[in-house]
N, CA, C and O atoms as CSV, one atom per row, in Angstrom:
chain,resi,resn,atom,element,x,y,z
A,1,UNK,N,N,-14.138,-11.653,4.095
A,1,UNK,CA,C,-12.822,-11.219,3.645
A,1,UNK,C,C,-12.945,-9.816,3.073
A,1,UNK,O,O,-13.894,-9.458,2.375
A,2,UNK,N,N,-11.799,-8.959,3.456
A,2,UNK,CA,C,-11.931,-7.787,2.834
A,2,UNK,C,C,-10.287,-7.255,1.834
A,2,UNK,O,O,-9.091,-7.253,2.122
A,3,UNK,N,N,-10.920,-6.949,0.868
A,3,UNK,CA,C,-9.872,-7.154,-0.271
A,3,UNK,C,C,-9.679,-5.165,-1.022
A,3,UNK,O,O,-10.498,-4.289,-1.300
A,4,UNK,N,N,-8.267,-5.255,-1.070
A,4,UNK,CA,C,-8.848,-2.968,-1.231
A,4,UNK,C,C,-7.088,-2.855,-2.032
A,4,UNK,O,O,-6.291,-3.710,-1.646
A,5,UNK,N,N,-6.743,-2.145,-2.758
A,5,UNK,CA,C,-5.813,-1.811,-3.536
A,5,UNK,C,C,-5.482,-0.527,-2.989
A,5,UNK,O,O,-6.464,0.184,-2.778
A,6,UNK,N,N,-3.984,0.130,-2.604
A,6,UNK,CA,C,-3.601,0.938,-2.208
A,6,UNK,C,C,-2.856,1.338,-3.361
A,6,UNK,O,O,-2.440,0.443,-4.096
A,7,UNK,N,N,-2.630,2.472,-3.629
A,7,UNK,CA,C,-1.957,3.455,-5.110
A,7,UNK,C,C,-1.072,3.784,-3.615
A,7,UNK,O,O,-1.408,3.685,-2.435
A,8,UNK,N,N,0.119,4.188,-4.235
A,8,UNK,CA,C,1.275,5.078,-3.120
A,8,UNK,C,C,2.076,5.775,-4.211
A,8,UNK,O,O,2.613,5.397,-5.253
A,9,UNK,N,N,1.907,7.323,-3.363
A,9,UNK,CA,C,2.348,8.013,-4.060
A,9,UNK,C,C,3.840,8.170,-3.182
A,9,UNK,O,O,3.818,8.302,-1.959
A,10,UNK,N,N,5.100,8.138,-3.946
A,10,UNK,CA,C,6.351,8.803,-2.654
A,10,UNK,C,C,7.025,9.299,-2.997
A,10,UNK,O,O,6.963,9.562,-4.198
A,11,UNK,N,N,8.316,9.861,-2.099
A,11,UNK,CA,C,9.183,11.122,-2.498
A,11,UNK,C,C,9.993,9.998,-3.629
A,11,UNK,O,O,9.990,8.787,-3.406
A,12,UNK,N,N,10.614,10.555,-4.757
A,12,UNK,CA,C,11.314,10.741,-5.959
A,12,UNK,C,C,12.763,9.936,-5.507
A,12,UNK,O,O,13.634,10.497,-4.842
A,13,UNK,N,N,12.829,8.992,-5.828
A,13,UNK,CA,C,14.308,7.829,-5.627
A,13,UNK,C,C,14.178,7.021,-4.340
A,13,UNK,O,O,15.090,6.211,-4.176
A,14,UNK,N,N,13.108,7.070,-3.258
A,14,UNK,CA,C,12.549,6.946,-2.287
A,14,UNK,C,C,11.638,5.115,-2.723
A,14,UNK,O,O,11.447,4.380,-1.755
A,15,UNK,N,N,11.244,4.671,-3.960
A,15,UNK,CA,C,10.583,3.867,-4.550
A,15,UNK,C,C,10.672,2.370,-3.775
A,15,UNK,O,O,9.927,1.623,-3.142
A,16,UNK,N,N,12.095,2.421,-4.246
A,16,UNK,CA,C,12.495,0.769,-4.169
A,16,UNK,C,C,12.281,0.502,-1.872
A,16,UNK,O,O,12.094,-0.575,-1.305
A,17,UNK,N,N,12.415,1.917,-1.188
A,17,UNK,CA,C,12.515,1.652,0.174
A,17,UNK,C,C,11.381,1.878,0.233
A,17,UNK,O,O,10.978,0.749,0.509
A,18,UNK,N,N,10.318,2.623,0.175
A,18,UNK,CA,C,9.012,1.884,0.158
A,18,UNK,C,C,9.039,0.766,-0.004
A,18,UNK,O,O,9.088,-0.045,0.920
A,19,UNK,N,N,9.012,0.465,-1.249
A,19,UNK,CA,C,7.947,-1.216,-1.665
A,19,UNK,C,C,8.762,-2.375,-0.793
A,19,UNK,O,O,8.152,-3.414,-0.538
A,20,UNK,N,N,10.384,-2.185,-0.248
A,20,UNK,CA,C,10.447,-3.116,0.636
A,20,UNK,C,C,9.820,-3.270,2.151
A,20,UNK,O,O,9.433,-4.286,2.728
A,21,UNK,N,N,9.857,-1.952,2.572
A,21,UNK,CA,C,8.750,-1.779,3.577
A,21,UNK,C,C,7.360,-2.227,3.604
A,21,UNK,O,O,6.881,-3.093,4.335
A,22,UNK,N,N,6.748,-1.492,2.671
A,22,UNK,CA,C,5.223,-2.663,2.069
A,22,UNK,C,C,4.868,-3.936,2.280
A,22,UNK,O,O,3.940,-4.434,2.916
A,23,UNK,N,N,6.070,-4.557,1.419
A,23,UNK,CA,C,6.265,-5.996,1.326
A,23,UNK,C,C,6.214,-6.615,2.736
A,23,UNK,O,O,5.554,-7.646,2.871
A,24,UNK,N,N,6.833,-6.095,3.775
A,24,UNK,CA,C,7.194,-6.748,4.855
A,24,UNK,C,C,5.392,-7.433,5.603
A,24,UNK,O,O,5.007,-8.362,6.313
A,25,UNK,N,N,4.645,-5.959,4.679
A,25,UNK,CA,C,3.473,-6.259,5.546
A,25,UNK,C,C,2.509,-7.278,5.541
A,25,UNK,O,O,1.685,-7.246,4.627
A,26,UNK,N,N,2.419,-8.477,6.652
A,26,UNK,CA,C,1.916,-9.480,5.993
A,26,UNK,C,C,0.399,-9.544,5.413
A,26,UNK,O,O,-0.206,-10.584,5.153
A,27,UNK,N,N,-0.050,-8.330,5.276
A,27,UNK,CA,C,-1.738,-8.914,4.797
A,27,UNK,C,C,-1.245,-7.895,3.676
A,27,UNK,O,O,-2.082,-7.000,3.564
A,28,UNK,N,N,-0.720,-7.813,3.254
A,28,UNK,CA,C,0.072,-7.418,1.632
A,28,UNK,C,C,-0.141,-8.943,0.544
A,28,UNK,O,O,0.340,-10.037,0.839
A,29,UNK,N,N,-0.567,-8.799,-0.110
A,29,UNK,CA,C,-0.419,-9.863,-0.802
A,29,UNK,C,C,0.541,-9.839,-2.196
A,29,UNK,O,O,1.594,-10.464,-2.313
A,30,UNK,N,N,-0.025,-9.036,-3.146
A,30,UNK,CA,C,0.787,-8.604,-4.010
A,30,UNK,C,C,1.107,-6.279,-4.109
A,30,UNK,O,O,0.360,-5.333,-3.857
A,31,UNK,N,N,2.784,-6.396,-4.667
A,31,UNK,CA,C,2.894,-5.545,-4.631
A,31,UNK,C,C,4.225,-4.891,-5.768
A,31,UNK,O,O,5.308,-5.469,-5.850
A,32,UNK,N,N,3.929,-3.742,-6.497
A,32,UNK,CA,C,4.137,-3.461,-7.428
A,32,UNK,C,C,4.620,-1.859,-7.917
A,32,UNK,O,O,3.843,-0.927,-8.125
A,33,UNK,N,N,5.862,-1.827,-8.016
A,33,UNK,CA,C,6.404,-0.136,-8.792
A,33,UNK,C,C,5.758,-0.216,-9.722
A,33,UNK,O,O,5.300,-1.264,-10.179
A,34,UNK,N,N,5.592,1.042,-10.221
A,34,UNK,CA,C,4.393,1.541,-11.653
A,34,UNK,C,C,5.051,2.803,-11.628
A,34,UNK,O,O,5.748,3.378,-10.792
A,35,UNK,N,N,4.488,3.184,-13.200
A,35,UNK,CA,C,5.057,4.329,-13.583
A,35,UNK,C,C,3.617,5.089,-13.714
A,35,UNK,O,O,2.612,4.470,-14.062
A,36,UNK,N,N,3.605,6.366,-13.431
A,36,UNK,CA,C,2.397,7.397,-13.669
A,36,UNK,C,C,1.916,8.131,-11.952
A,36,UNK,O,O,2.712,7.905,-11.041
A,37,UNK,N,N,1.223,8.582,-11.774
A,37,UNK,CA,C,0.491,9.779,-10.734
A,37,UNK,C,C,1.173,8.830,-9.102
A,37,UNK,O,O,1.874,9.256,-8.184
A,38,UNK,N,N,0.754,7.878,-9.271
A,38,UNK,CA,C,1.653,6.720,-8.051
A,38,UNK,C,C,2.650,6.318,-8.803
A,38,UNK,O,O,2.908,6.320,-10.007
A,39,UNK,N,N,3.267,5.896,-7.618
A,39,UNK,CA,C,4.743,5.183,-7.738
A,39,UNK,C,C,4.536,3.608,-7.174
A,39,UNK,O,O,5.490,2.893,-7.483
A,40,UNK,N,N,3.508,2.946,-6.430
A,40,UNK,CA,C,3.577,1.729,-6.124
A,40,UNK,C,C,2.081,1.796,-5.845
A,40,UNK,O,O,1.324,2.737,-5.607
A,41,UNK,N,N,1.849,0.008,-5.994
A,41,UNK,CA,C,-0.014,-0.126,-5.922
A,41,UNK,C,C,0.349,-1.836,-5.460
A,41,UNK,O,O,1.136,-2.706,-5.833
A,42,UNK,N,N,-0.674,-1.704,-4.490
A,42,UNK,CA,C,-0.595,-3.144,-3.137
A,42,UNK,C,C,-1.820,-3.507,-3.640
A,42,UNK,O,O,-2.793,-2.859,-4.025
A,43,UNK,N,N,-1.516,-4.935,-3.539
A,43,UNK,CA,C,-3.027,-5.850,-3.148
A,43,UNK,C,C,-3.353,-5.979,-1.372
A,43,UNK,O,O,-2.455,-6.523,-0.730
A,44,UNK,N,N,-4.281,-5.621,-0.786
A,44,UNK,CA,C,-4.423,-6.062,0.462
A,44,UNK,C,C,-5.401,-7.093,0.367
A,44,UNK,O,O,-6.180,-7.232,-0.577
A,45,UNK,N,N,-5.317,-7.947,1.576
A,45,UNK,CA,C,-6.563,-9.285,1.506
A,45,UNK,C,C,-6.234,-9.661,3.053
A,45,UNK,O,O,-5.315,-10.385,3.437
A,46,UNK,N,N,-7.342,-8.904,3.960
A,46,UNK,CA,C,-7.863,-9.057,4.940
A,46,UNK,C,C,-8.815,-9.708,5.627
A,46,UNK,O,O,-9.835,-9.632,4.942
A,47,UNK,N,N,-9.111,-10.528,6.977
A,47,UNK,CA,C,-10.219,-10.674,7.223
A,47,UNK,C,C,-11.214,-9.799,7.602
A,47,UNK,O,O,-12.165,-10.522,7.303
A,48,UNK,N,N,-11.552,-9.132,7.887
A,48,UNK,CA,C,-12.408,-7.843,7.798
A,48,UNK,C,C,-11.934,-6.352,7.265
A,48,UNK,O,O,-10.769,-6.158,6.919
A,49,UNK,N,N,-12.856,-5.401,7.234
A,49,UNK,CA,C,-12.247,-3.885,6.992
A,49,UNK,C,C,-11.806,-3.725,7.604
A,49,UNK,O,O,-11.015,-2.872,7.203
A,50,UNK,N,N,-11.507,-4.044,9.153
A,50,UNK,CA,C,-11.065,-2.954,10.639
A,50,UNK,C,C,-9.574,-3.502,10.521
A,50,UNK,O,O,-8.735,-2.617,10.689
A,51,UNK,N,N,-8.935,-5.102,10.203
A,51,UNK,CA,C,-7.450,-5.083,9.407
A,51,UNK,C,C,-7.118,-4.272,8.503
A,51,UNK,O,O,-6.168,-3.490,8.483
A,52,UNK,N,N,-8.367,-4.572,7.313
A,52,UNK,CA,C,-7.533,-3.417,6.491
A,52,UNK,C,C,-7.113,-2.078,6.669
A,52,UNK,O,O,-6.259,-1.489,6.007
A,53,UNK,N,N,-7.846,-1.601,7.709
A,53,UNK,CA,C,-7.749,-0.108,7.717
A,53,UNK,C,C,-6.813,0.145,8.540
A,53,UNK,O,O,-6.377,1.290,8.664
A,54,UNK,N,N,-6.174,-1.279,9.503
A,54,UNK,CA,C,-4.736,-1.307,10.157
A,54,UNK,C,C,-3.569,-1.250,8.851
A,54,UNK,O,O,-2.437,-0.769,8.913
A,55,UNK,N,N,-4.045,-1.714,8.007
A,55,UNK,CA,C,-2.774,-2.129,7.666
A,55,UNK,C,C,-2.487,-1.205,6.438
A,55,UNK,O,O,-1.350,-1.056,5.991
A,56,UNK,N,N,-3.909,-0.423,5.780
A,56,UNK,CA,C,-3.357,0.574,5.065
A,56,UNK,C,C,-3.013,2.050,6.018
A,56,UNK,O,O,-2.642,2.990,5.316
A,57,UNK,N,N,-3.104,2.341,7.561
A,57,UNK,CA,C,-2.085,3.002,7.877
A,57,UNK,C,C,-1.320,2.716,8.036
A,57,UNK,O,O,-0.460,3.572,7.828
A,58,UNK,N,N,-0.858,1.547,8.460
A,58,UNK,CA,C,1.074,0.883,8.434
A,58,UNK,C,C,1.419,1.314,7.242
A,58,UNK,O,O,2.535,1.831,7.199
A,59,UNK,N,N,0.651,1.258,5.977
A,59,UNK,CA,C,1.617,1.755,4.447
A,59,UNK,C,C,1.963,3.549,4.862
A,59,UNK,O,O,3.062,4.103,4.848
A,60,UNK,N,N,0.437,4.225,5.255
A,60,UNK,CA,C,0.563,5.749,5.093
A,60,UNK,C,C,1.758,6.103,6.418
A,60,UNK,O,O,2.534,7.040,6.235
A,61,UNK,N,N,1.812,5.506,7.382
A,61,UNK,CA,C,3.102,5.965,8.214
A,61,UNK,C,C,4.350,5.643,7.435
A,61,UNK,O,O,5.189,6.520,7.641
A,62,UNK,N,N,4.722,4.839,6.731
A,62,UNK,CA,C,6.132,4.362,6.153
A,62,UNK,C,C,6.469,5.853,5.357
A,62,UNK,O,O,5.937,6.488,4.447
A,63,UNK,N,N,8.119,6.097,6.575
A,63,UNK,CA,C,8.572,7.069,5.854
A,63,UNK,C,C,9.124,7.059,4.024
A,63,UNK,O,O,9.757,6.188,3.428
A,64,UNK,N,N,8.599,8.350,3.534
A,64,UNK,CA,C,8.768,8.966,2.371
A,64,UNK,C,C,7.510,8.854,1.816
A,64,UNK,O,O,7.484,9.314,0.674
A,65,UNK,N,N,6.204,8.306,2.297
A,65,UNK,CA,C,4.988,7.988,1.646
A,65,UNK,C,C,4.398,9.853,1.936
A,65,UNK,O,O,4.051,10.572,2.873
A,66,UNK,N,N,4.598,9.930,0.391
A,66,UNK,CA,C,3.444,11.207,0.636
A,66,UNK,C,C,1.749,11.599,0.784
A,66,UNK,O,O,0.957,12.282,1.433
A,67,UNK,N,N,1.865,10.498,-0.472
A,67,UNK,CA,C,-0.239,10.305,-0.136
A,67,UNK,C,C,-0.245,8.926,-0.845
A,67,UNK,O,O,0.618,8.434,-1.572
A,68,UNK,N,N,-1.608,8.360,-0.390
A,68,UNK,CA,C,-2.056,7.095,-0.749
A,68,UNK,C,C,-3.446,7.187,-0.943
A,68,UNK,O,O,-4.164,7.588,-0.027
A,69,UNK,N,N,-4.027,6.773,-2.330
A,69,UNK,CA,C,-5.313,6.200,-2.190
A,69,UNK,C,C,-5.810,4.967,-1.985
A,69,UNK,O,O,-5.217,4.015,-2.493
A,70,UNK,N,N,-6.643,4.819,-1.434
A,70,UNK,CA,C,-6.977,3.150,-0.853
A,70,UNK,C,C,-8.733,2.992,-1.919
A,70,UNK,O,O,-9.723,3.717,-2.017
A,71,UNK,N,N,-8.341,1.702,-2.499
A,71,UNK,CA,C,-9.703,1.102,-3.463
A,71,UNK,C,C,-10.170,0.087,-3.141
A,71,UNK,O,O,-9.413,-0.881,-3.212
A,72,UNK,N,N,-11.520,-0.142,-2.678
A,72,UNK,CA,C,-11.870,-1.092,-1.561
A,72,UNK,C,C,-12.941,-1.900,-2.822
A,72,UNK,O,O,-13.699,-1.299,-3.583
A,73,UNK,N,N,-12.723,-3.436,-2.756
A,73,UNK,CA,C,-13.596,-4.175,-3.360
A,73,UNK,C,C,-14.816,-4.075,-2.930
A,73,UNK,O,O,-14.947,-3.331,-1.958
A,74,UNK,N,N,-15.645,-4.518,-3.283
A,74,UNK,CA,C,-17.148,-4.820,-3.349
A,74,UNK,C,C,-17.424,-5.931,-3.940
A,74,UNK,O,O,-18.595,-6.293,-4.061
């Protein structure tokens, strides 16, 4: 299993249409607006890295996403 936290940073009133987009994604598990440097932070929980790394570009294509960091368990 591969398990990695995405920070999303996005354009300014743009928030709430992200995180419903996010949400849709099913190896999303949990997902969350925050206040500070990001604007939203995902749980992913994959069976391998090569999903995850599908599915944290499905977040970085969703329009208004400006940058994303991705935090990969160990």
């Amino acid at each position: 299993m591969a398990v990695g936290y995405v920070a999303v940073h996005c354009d300014t009133g743009k928030e709430l249409h992200v995180f419903e987009r996010i949400n849709d994604i099913s190896k999303v598990k949990e997902v969350q607006i925050v206040m500070g440097l990001y604007d939203i932070i995902c749980k992913l929980e994959t069976d391998n890295t090569k999903e995850l790394e599908d599915a944290v570009m499905r977040i970085r294509k969703i329009p208004h996403v400006q940058t994303t960091m991705t935090l990969l368990v160990i």
